[in-house]
C-alpha positions in Angstrom: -24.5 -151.8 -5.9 -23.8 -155.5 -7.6 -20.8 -156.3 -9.0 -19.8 -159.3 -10.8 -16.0 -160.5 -10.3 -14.4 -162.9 -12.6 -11.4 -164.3 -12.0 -9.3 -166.3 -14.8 -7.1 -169.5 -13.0 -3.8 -169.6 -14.0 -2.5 -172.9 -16.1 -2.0 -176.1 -14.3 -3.3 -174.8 -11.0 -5.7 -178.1 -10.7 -4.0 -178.5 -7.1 -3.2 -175.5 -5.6 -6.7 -174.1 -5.8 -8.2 -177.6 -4.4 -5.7 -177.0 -1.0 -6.7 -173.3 -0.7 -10.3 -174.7 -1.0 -11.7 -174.6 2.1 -9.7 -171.4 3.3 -11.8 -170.1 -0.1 -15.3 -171.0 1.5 -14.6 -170.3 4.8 -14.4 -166.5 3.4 -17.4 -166.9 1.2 -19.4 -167.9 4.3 -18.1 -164.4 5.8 -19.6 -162.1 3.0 -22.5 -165.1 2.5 -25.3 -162.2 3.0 -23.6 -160.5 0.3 -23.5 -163.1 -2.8 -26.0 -163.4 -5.1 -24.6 -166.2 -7.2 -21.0 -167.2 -7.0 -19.7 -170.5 -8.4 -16.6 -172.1 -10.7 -16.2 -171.5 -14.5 -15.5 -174.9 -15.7 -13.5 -176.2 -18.8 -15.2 -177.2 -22.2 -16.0 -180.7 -21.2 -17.4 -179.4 -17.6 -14.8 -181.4 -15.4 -11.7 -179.0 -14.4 -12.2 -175.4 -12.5 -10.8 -173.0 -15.0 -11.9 -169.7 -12.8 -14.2 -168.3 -10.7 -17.5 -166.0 -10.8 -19.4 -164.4 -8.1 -21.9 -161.7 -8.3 -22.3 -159.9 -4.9 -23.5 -156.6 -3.6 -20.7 -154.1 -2.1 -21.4 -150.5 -1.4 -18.8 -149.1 -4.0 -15.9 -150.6 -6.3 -13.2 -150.5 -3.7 -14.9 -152.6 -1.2 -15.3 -154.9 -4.2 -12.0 -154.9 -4.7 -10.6 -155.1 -1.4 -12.7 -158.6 -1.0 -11.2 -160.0 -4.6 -7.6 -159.3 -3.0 -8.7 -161.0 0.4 -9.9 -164.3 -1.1 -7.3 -167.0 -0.2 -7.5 -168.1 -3.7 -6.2 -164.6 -5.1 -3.3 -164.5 -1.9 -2.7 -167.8 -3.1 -1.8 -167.4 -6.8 -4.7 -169.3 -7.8 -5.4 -166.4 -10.5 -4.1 -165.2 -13.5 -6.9 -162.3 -13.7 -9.2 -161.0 -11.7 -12.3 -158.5 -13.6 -14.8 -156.4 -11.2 -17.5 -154.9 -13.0 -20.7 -153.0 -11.8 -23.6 -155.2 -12.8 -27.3 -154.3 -13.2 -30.0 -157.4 -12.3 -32.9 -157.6 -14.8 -33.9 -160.8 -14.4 -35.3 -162.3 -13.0 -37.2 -159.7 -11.4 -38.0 -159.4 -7.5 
């Protein structure tokens, strides 16, 4: 089943999710077979991470949930928020 994540960054956290970075895509590359799409929300004039999107595949909600609370950037305190929410591809089709 696809879920899509979202996670809100908390205010003025510019440099604490840039040094949690790497420890971030190390654990992407982990669950890579899983990810459909996955990427930063950016602020209104498309320079400063604001959050974080990913839509992956899990087998149920918990295993969703249990990689949100993994990702270095949530056990960092990168996040405000964190969403998971089952997701249903239509497009594009394949």
């Amino acid at each position: 089943m696809h879920f899509v994540i979202t996670c809100i960054d908390k205010p003025g956290q510019p440099e604490l999710r840039q040094a949690n970075r790497p420890e971030h895509l190390d654990y992407l590359a982990d669950y890579s077979e899983r990810i459909l799409a996955a990427g930063p929300t950016l602020s209104e004039d498309g320079e400063a991470p604001t959050g974080s999107v990913l839509i992956m595949d899990f087998e149920d909600a918990g295993a969703a949930a249990r990689f949100a609370a993994g990702d270095p950037y949530n056990l960092a305190g990168v996040f405000e928020d964190v969403t998971i929410k089952p997701w249903k591809k239509v497009y594009p089709k394949g």
